[in-house]
C-alpha positions in Angstrom: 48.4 2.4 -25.0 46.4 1.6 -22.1 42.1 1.4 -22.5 42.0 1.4 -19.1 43.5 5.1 -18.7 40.3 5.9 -20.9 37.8 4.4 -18.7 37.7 0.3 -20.3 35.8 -2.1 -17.8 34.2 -5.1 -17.4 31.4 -4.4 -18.4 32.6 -2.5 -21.8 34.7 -5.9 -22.1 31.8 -8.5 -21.7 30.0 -6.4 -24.4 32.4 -6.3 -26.9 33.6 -10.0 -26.3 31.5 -11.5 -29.0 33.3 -9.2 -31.6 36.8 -9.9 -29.9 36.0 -13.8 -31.0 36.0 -12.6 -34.6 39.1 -10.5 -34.9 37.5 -6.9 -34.1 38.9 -4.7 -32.4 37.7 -1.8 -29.9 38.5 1.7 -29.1 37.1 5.0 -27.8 36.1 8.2 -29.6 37.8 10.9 -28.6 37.1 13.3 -30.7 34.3 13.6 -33.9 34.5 16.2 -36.5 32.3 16.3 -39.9 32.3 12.3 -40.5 35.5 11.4 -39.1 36.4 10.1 -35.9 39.9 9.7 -33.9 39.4 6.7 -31.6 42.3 5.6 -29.0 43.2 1.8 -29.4 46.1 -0.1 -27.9 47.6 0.7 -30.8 47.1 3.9 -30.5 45.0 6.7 -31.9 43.5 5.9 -35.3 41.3 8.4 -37.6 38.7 6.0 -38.6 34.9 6.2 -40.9 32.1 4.9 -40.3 31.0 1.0 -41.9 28.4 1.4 -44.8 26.1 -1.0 -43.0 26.3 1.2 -39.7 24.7 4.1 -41.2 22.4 2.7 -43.1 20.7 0.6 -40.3 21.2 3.8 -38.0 17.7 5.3 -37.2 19.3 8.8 -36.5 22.4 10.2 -35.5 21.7 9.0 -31.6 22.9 5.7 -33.1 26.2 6.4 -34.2 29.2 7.3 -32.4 29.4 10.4 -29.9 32.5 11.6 -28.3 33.2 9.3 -25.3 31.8 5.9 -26.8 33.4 2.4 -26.9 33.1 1.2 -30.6 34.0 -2.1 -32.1 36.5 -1.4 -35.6 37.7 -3.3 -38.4 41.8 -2.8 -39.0 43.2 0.2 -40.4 43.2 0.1 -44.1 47.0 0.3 -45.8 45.8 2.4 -48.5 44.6 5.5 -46.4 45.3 4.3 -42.1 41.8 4.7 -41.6 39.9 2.4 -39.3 36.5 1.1 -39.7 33.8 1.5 -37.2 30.9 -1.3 -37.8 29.2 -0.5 -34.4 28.8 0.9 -31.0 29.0 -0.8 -27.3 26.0 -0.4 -25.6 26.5 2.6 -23.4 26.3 3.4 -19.9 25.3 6.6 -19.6 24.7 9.6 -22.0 24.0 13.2 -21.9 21.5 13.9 -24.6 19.8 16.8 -25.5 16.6 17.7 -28.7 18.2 18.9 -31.8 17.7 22.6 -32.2 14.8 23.1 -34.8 11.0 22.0 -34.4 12.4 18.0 -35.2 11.5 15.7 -32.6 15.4 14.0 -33.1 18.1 12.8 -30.4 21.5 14.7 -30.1 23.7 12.5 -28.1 26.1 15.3 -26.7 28.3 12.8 -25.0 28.6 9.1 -24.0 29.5 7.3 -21.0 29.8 9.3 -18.8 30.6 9.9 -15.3 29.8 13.4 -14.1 28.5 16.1 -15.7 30.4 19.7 -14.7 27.6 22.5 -15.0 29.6 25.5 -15.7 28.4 29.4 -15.0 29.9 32.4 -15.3 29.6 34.6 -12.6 28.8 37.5 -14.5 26.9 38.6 -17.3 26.2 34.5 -18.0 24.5 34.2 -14.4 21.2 32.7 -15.1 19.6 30.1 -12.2 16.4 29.6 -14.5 18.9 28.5 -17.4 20.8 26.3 -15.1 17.6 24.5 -14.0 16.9 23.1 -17.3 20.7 21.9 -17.7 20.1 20.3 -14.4 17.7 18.6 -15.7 19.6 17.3 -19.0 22.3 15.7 -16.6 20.1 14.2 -14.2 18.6 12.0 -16.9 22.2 11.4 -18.1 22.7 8.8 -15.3 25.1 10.9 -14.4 25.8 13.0 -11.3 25.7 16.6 -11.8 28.3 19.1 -10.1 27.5 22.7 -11.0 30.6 25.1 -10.7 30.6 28.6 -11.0 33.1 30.0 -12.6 34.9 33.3 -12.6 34.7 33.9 -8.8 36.5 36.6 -9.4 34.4 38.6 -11.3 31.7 38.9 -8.5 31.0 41.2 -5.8 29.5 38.6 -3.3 30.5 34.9 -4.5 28.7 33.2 -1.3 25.1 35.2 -1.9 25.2 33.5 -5.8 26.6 30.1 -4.6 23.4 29.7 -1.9 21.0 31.1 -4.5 22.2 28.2 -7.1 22.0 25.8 -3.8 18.1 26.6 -3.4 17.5 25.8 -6.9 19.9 22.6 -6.9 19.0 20.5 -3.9 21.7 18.3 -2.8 24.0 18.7 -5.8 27.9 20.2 -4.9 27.9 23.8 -6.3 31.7 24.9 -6.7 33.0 28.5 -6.9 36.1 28.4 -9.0 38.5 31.2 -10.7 40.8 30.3 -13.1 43.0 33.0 -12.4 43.4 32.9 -8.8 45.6 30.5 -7.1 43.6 27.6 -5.5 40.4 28.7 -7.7 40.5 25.3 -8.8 41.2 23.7 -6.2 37.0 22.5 -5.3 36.9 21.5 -8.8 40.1 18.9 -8.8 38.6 17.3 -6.1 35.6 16.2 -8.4 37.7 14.5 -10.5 38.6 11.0 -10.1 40.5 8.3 -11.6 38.6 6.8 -14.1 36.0 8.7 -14.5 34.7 10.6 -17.4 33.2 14.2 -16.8 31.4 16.3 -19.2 31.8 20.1 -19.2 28.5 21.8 -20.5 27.1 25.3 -20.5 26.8 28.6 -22.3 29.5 30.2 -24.7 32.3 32.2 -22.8 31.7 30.4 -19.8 35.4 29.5 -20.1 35.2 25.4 -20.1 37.9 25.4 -22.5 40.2 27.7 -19.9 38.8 25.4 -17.2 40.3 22.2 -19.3 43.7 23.9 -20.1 44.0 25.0 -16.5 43.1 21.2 -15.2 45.3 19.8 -17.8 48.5 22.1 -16.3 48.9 23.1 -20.3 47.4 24.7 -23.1 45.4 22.1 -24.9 42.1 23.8 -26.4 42.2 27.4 -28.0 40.5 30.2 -25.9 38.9 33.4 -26.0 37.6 36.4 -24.9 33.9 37.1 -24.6 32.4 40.1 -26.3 32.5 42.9 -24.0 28.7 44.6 -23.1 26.8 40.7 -22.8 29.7 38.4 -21.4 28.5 36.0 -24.5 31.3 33.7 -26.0 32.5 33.4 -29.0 32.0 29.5 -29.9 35.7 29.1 -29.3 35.1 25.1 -28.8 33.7 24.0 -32.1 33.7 20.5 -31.7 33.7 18.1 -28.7 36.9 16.7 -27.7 37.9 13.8 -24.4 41.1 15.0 -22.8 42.9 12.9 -20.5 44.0 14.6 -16.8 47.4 13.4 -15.1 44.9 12.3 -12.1 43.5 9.7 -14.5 40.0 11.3 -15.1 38.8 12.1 -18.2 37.3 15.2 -19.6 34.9 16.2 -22.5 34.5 19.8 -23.6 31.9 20.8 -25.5 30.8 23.7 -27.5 28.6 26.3 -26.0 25.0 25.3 -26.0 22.6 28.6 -27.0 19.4 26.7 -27.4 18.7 23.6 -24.5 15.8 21.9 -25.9 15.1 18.3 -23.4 14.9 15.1 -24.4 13.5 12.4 -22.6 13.1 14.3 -18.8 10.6 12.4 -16.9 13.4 11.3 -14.2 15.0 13.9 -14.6 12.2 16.7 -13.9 11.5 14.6 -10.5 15.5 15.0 -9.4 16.2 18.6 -10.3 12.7 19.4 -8.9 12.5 17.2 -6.3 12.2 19.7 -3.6 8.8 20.7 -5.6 8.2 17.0 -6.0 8.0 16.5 -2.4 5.5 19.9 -1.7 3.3 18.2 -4.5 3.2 14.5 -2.8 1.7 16.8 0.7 -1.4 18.3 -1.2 -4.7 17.1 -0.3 -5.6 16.1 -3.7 -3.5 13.8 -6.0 -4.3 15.8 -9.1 -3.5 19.2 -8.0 -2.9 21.8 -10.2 -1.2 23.8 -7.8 -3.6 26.8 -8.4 -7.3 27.2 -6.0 -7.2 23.9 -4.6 -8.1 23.4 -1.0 -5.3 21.7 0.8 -2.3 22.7 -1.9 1.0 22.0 -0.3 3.0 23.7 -3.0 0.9 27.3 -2.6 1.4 26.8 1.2 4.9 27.1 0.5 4.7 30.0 -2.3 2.4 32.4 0.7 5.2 31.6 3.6 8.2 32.3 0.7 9.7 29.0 1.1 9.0 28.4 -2.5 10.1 31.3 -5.1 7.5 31.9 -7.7 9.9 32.3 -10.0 11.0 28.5 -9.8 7.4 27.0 -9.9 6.9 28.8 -13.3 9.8 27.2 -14.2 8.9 24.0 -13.6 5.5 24.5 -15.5 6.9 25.7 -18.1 9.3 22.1 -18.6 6.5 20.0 -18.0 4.4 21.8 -20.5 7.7 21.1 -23.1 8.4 17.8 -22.1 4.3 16.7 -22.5 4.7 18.5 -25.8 8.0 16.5 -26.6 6.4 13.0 -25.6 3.5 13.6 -27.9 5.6 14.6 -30.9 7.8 11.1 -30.2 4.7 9.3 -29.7 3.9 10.6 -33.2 7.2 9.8 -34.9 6.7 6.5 -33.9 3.6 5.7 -34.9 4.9 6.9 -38.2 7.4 5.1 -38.4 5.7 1.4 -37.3 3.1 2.6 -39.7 5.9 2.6 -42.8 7.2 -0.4 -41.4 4.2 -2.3 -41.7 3.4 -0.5 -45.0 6.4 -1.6 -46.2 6.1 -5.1 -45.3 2.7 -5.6 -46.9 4.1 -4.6 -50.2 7.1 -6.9 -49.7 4.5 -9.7 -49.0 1.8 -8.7 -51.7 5.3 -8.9 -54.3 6.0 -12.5 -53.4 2.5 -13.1 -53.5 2.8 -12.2 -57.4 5.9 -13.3 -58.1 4.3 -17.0 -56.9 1.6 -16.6 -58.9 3.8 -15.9 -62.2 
């Protein structure tokens, strides 16, 4: 089996040289469900566990294995076939979200990846204010972000909701697609290149999993229906999986995200809201709130309507969580340097005594 059909590189290869020296070898997750792994080698695809040592010396689960990384194994064992993975390339890019809950933790929802497909339904799931804060996620990814809206068919004016999503995503390609149509997908296959690794993200019943089967020319992820009165899905997808393409690209579905809590967004505020970004670099005064002001760019453009309101309370509202956010991490850090150094002095204040004994 090819790696390079799975996206293996130079750079992927100059990481894990030092490993290839001792006998390791390498392989990519495609697919993570309650502990266990199934990573495609040249050999072929392995189920494989994790090393002792990797978990242990793992600060959280951000530091183990997601669904799309390169990570460096030990040989199948011949008492069960399972490989061992004792640790993971240093990634290129990664689509990462908070953990639902009030923990201040890392959820790494894929790895190295490529583009990020933003998928909307074009009924009840319709939501610009929702998409805005996915935006966000995949712009900090390091990927590029392609929103596509999906089930065209279900809407009485297709061009009025693709400019609407337009305004609220400057300069990324929004896509109208129907899976059942013919040529629905059409916009979307030309996103796809060989090589490349694109993550499919977005609400439940959505249909990322029909998009997947109907790229893939076959029926490789179960579907379903969404309830009927709320178009919400069903959680069909229940783990994330990479699916290779004939074209050579690579896809990664993942399940339905209810709750999209940031991570680290600094960048990525300033590229989904760059247009707001701009307005804010025109006002007279460098700290402007945006509120009585003299000289305030970005309520210029509110009174003439070339701003919605709707979209600056948006964007006040993910600045006030992503300030909130970097204070919490702050605080889990200084916890944890503080246990650290705690936990050095009593290593040092023990040899101390044992040299006196």
């Amino acid at each position: 089996m090819s790696l390079r059909a799975y996206g293996w590189n130079s750079l992927f290869a100059s990481h894990y040289e030092p490993w290839a020296r001792d006998g390791y070898g390498v392989g990519r997750v495609v697919l993570e469900r309650r502990g266990f792994y199934d990573v495609v080698m040249e050999e072929g695809e392995v189920e494989a566990v994790l090393a002792g040592r990797l978990r242990h010396h793992a600060d959280g689960s951000e530091d183990l294995p997601a669904v799309g990384d390169w990570v460096v194994t030990a040989a199948p064992s011949p008492a069960d076939g399972r490989a061992v993975v004792h640790a993971v390339l240093p990634r290129r890019a990664k689509l990462s979200r908070k953990v639902a809950g009030a923990r201040a933790r890392e959820q790494v929802v894929a790895a190295n990846v490529d583009v990020v497909f933003l998928v909307m339904g074009l009924d009840g799931d319709f939501n610009p204010r929702r998409l805005e804060r996915l935006l966000v996620m995949a712009w900090e990814s390091g990927a590029r972000p392609v929103v596509v809206l999906n089930k065209a068919d279900l809407a009485d004016d297709v061009e009025a909701r693709r400019e609407e999503i337009e305004l609220v995503a400057p300069g990324v390609p929004v896509l109208a697609a129907s899976c059942l149509a013919t040529g629905g997908l059409d916009a979307v296959r030309s996103e796809l290149r060989e090589g490349e690794t694109v993550a499919l993200v977005g609400s439940s019943g959505v249909g990322k999993s029909t998009l997947v089967n109907r790229l893939c020319g076959r029926e490789v992820l179960r579907t379903g229906a969404v309830r009927s009165g709320d178009d919400r899905g069903r959680h069909t997808t229940t783990h994330r999986e990479l699916v290779p393409l004939a074209s050579g690209a690579l896809l990664i579905d993942n399940p339905g995200i209810r709750e999209i809590q940031l991570w680290t967004s600094e960048e990525g505020m300033e590229q989904a809201f760059g247009d707001l970004e701009a307005l804010a670099r025109r006002c007279r005064f460098r700290d402007c709130r945006h509120q009585d002001e003299p000289g305030c760019a970005v309520r210029a453009a509110l009174e003439d309507g070339s701003l919605a309101p709707e979209r600056l309370e948006s964007y006040r509202g993910l600045e006030r969580e992503r300030r909130f956010l970097e204070r919490r991490r702050d605080e889990r850090s200084r916890r944890a340097e503080e246990r650290k150094l705690g936990k050095l002095y009593r290593d040092v204040q023990a040899e101390k005594e044992a040299w006196r004994r």
